[in-house]
N, C-alpha and C positions, 0 to 999 in steps of 0.2 A: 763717885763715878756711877753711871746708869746702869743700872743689873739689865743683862741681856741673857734673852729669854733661853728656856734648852729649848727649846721645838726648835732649833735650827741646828740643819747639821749635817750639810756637806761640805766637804774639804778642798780646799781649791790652796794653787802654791801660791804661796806669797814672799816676797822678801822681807827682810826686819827692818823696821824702823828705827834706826838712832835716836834714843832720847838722853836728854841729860839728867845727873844723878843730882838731888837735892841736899845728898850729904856729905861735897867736897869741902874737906876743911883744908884753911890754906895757914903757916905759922903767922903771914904779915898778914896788916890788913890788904893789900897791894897783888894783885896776879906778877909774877916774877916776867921782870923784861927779858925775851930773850927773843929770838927772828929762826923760821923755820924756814927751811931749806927745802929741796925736792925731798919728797918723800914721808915728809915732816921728819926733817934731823933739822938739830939745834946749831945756829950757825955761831951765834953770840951768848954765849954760856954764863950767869953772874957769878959774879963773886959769893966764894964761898963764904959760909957763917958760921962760924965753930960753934952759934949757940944751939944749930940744928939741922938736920940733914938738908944735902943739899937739894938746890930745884932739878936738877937731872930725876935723882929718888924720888922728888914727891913728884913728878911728873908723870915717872913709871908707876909709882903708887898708883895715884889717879887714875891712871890709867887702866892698869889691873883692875882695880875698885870697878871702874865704869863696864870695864867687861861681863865682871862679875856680874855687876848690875843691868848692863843690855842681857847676859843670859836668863835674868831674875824674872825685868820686865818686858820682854819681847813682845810684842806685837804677836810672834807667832802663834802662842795663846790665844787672843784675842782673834785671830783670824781662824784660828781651828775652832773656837767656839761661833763664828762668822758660820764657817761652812756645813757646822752643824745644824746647824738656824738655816740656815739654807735648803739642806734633804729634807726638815723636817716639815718646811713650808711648801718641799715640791710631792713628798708625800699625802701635806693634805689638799692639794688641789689635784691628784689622782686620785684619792680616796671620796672629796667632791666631785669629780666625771663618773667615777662606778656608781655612787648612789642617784645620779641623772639631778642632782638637786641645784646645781649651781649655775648661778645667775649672769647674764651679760655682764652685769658691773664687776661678780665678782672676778671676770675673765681679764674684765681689762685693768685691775688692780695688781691680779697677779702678774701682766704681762707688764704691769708701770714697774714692781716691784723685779721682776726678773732682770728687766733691763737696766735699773738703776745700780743691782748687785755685780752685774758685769762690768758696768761702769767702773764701780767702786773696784772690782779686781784689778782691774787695767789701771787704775789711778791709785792703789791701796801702797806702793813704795815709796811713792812720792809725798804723800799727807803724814801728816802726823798724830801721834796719839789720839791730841781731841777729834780732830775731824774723824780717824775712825771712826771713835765711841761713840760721836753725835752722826752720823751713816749709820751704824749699827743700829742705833737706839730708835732712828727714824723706821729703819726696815722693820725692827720689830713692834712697834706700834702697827707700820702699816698690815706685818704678816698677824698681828693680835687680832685686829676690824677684819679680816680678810678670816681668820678662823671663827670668830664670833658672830661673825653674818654668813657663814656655812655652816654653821653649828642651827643658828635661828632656821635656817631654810630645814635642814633635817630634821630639827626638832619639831615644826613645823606639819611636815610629809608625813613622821610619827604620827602625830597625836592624827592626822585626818586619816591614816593605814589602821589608827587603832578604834575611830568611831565607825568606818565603815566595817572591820570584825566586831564591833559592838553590834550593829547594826543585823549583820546579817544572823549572829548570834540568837540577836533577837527575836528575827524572822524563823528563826528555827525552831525556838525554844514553843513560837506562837505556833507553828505548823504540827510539834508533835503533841500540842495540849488539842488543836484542832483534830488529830488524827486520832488520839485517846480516846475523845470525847464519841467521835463518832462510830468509833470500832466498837463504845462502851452502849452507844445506842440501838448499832446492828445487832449486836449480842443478845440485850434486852427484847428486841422486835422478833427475833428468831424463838426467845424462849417462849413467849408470848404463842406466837406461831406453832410451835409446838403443844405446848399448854390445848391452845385448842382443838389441836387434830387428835391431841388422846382425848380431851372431854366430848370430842366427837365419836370418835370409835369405843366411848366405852358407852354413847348413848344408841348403838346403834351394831349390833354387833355383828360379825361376819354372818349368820345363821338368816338373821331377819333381813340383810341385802339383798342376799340371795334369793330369798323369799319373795321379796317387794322385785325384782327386774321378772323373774318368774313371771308374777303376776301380771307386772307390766308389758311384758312377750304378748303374754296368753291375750290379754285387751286388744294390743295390738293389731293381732291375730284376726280376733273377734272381729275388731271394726274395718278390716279391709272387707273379711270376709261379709261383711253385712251389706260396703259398699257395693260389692261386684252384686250381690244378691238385688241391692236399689235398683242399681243401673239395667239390669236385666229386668226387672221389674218394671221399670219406666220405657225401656226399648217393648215388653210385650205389651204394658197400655196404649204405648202410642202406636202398635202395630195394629192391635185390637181397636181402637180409636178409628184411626184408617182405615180397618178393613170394612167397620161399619159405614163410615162415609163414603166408601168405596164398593158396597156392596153390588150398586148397579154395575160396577166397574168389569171389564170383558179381563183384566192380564193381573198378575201380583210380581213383585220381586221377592224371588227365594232364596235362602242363603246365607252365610252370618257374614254380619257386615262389622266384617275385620279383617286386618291386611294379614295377607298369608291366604284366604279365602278368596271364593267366587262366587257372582252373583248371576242368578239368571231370572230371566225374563219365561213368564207363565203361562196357559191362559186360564181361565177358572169358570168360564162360560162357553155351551155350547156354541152358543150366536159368537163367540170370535173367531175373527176371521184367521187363516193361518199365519204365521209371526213370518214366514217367506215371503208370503204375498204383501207383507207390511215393511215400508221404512222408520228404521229404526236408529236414533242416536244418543248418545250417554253426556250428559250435564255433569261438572262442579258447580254445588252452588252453594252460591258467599255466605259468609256465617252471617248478616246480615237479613239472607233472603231475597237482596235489590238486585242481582243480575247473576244470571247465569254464562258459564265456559264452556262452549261444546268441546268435548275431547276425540282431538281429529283423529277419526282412523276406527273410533270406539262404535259402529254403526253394526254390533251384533246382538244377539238374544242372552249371549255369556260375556261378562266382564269380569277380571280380576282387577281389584283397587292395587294401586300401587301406592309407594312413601308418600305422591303430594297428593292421595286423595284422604289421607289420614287429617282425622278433623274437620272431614269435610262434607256436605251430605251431598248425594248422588240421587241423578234426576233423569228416569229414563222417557222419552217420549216417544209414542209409536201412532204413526200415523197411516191409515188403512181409509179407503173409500170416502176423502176428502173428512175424514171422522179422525181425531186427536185424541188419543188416552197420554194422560201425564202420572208417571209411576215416581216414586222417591222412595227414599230409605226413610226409616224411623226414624235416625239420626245420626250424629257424621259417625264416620270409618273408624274403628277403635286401632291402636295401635298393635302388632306382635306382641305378644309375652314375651320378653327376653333379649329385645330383638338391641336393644339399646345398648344393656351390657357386651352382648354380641361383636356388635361394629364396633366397641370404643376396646376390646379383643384385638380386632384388626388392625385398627388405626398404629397399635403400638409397633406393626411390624411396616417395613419399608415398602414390599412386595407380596401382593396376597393372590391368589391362583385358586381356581374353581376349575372341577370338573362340568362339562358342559356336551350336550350332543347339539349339531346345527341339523335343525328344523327346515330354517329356509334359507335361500340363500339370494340376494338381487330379488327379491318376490316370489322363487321358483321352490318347490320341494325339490331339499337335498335327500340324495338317494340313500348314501351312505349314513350309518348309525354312528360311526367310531366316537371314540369320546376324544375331543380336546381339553386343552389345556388353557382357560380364560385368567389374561392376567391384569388383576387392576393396581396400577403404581402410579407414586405421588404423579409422575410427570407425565406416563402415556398407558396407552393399554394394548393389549397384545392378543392376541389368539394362534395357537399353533398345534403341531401336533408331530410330537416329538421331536425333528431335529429339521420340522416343514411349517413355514410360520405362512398362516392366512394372511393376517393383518397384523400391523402394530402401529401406531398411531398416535403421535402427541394429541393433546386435548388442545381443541381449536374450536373455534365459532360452528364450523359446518359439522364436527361430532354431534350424533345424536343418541340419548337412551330413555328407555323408557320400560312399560309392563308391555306386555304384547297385545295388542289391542283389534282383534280379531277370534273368528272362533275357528278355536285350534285345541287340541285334545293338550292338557295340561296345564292348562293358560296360567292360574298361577304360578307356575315355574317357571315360566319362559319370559323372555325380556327381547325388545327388539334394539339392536344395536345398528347404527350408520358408523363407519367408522370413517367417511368419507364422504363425497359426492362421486353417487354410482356405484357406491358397495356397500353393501348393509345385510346382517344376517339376523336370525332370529332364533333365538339359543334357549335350549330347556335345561336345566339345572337338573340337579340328582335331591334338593328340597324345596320347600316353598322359601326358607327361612334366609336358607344361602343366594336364593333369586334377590331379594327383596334386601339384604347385607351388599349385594356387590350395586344395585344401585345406587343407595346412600352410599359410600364409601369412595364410587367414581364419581359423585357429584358435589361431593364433600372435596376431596382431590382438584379435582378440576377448578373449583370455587376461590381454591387456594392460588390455583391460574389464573383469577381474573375470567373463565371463562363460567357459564349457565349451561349445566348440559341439562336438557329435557328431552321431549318430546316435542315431534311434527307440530305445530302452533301452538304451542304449548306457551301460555300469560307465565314468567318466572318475576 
């Protein structure tokens, strides 16, 4: 008989099969003639044989016997070990959909298999022994292939789940030899690093750094101070130079020629003529020396340099009795001392505000002294006085500023301001320093506008 397999094992009802018993023994060699009735009762009964029970008894024997024997070999067996074989074939094609491993064919095998078992259930009272056992014997080959090519697929999934944690194992095991190596190098570069900063500090000791920047102050020191001394030095040759080339000359310019300062016009002969009775106008002229900027408005004996004549030298010329004297500075404008730090002070704040008194006003002398309040901000500027505002004014094209360029008592402090077309005042500060800060600082501003503020024709 074909050993069937245990992997199956669900239970399904079936009824028994009648088979017949291989170990009827009969006294004749002859099956006893006899005719059954409804029921199977015996209608024609034989003659009795005194030399051994009769066929009624061995009938009943038989019969008992074959009971015994249908209870021995029932089918039912056979179909409980059927439907064992069954759960256990429908368990590993659930256990195949968890692991996601199972294959189209192996779908359609379990489904040829599923439906051939129900078959078989529908059909299983009416077949006999063999045909179960060769049913059986077929399901469990096919449930055998159907678990051995689910096994291969898994097996399969395995070994590629296990080379890729090899894999990445790998990559790990290569990243902390990578990360060893290189922590073991920082470490080294650091010691190293160290190593030199004390062979440094012990070749070099706090007493003698101190010592050596000391010295290097004091050099310092030295060498501006020897600069400024040059430079003065070179501004009194080239004055002395000039004055000798100038000797026949009737006027001089007097004055130190640096902003914050004012320059005036001299005469140094009796034969010149009075500086009233002569016109008189004030020159930029190009670092070059190729062309001179008259500065419009600047037609007096006193001039204060303002920010754009820094750098620049200054050219006055006076003309008297169809006769030209031509004056110049030694050389250009030197800047304020301090004046740089100063403004980049202001710049830091949003709003900056000068005390100021108005000089003129429209061209007219203002009467009143009172002090205002000048204020120069990123986007406009202002003048008021207290809670009574003159002007305030975005920066635009038609704004104008500049030093005051006229002779006016103060003139380095004072600056002329348009703050419009038809209003324009002329304002003296309370320093030279703070005049000459709130110019740069409104043209710095303004610049930031896209707008030039200068002065009346003023080349920007």
């Amino acid at each position: 008989m074909t050993k069937i397999s245990p992997a199956f094992e669900e239970e399904i009802p079936t009824e028994g099969v009648l088979s017949v018993s291989a170990d009827v023994s009969f006294i004749s060699d002859g099956f006893p003639k006899y005719k059954l009735g409804p029921d199977n009762q015996i209608l024609e009964e034989p003659k009795e044989n005194s030399d051994g029970p009769t066929v009624k008894e061995v009938v009943e024997q038989e019969t008992t016997h074959l009971s015994e024997q249908h209870k021995r070999l029932s089918v039912r067996d056979l179909a409980s070990k059927f439907d064992k074989n069954l759960v256990a074939a429908a368990k590993l094609s659930e256990e195949a959909k968890l692991r996601e491993v199972a294959s189209l064919e192996g779908h359609v095998l379990l489904k040829k298999l599923r439906d051939a078992l129900e078959h078989l259930r529908g059909r299983l009272a009416g077949r006999n022994k063999e045909d179960v056992e060769k049913a059986i014997s077929m399901a469990s080959e096919d449930a055998k292939k159907l678990v051995n090519q689910e096994k291969s697929f898994a097996c399969a999934e395995i070994e590629s789940a296990r080379a890729v944690v090899q894999r990445i194992g790998e990559a790990l095991e290569e990243q902390d030899i990578t990360f060893e190596a290189s922590k073991k190098q920082d470490v080294e570069e650091l010691v190293e690093v160290v190593q030199e900063a004390r062979r440094i500090k012990l070749m070099h000791q706090p007493s003698k750094v101190m010592d050596m920047e000391h010295e290097l102050r004091a050099l310092r020191t030295q060498i501006r101070e020897k600069c400024i001394v040059s430079v003065k030095l070179q501004k009194e040759l080239a004055m002395n130079k000039r004055a000798e080339e100038n000797k026949s000359s009737l006027y001089l310019i007097d004055g130190s020629e640096t902003l914050g300062a004012y320059l005036r016009i001299q005469p140094v002969s009796e034969n010149a003529p009075q500086l009233s009775n002569c016109a008189i106008q004030w020159y930029r002229v190009s670092s070059d020396g190729s062309r001179n900027e008259a500065i419009s408005g600047a037609n007096k004996s006193i001039y204060a340099p303002e920010p754009f004549d820094v750098g620049r030298i200054l050219q006055a010329d006076i003309i008297s009795n169809d006769q030209r004297v031509i004056l110049m500075t030694a050389g250009p404008i030197d800047p304020a001392a301090g004046i740089g730090s100063y403004v980049d002070t202001l710049l830091r704040k949003s709003n900056t505000e000068f005390n100021v008194v108005i000089s003129k006003m429209n061209g007219q002398d203002h009467t009143s002294h009172s002090v205002h309040a000048f204020h120069v901000g990123k986007m406009r500027m202002k003048l008021s006085r207290g809670w009574i505002t003159k002007s305030r004014e975005n920066y635009s094209s038609s704004m104008q500023l500049c030093g005051v360029r006229g002779d006016i008592t103060n003139a380095a402090k004072a600056l002329f301001w348009q703050a419009r077309k038809g209003l324009s005042f002329v304002l003296t500060f309370e320093t030279e320093r703070e005049r000459n800060a709130a110019i740069i600082l409104a043209r710095k501003y303004a610049f930031d506008c896209n707008i030039m503020l200068a002065g009346p024709d003023d080349r920007v």
